[in-house]
C-alpha positions as CSV (number, residue, x, y, z in Angstrom):
1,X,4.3,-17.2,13.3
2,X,4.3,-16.1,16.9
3,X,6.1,-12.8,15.5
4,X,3.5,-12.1,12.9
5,X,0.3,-12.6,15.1
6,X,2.0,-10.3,17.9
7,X,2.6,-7.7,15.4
8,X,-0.9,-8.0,13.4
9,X,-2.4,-7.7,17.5
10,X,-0.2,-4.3,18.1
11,X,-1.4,-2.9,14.6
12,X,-5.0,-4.1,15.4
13,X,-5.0,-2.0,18.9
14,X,-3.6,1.0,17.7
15,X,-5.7,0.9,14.6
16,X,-8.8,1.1,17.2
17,X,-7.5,3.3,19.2
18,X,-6.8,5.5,16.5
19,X,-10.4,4.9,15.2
20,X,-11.9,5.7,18.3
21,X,-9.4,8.7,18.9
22,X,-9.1,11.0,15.9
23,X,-11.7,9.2,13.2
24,X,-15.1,9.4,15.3
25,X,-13.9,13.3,14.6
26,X,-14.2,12.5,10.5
27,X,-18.1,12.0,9.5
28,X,-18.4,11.0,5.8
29,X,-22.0,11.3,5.4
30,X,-22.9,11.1,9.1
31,X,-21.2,7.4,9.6
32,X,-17.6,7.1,10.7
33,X,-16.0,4.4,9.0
34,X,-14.3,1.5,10.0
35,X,-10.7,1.3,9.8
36,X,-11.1,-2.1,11.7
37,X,-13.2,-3.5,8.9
38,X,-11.5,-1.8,6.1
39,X,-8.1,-3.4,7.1
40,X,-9.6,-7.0,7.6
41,X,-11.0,-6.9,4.0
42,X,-7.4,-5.7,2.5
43,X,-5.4,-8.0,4.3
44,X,-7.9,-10.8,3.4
45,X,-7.9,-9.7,-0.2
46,X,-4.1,-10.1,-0.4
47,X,-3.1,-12.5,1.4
48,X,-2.3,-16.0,0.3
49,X,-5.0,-18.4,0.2
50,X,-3.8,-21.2,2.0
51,X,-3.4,-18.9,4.6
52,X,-5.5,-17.8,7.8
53,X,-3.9,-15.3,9.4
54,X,-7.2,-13.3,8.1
55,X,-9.2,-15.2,10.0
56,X,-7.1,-14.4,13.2
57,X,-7.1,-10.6,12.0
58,X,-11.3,-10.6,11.5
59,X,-12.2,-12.7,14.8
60,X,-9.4,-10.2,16.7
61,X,-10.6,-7.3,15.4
62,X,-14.3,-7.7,15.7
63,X,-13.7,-8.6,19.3
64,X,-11.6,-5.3,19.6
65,X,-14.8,-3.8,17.6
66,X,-17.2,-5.2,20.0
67,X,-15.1,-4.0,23.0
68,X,-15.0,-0.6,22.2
69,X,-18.3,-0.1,20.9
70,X,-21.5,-0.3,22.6
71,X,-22.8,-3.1,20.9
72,X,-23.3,-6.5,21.8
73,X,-19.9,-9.0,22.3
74,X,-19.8,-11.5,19.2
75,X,-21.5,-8.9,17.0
76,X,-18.5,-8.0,14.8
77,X,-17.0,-11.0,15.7
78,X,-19.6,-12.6,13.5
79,X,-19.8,-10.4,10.8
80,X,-15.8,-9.8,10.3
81,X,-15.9,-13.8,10.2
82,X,-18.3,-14.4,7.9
83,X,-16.9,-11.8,5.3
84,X,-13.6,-13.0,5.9
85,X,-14.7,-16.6,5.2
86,X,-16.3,-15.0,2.4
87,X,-13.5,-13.5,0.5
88,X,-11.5,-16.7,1.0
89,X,-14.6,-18.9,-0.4
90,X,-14.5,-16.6,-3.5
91,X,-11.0,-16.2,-4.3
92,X,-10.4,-20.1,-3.6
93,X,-13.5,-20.8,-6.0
94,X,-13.4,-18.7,-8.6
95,X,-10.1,-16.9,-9.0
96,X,-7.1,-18.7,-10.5
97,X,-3.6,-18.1,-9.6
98,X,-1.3,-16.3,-11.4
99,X,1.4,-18.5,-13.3
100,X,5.0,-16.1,-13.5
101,X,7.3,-17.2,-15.7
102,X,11.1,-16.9,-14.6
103,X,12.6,-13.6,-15.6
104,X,15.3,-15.3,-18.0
105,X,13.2,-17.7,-19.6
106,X,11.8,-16.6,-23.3
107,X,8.5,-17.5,-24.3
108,X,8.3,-19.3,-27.7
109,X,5.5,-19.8,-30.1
């Protein structure tokens, strides 16, 4: 566990850095996106419910967010919570796991 949240924190600061870096170069329609967001929704998306490690990833990186913006501290924070919190409300709701049979049992009707 120790191993994971050190490597999601090293992927987290060089995904900013890179976002700060070379994608406030990249304008797609006068906004430059948010790689910090982007990845906090995919890994929250795909990852297991029972799981939290997205909320570690969303409060992390909207404190990196808030750091190296000029915003106000707690302001990503908030909102990478809340969608976070979101997505795991919703898929522990409303979506239904998926039940795999094993690859050498047959299916019979």
């Amino acid at each position: 566990m120790i191993k994971k949240i050190l490597i999601l924190t090293l992927f987290l600061y060089f995904l900013i850095l890179f976002q700060i870096s070379f994608s406030a170069h990249f304008y797609i329609l006068n906004i430059i996106p948010s790689l910090i967001l982007i990845f906090t929704i995919f890994f929250n998306l795909f990852e297991k419910k029972e799981n939290v490690s997205g909320i570690f990833v969303a409060i992390f990186g909207g404190f990196l967010e808030d750091i190296f913006s000029n915003s106000v501290i707690g302001f990503h924070i908030l909102i990478f919570l809340v969608l976070s919190i979101f997505i795991k409300f919703v898929f522990k709701k409303y979506i239904q796991p998926v039940i795999r049979l094993n690859q050498h049992s047959k299916c019979t009707i």
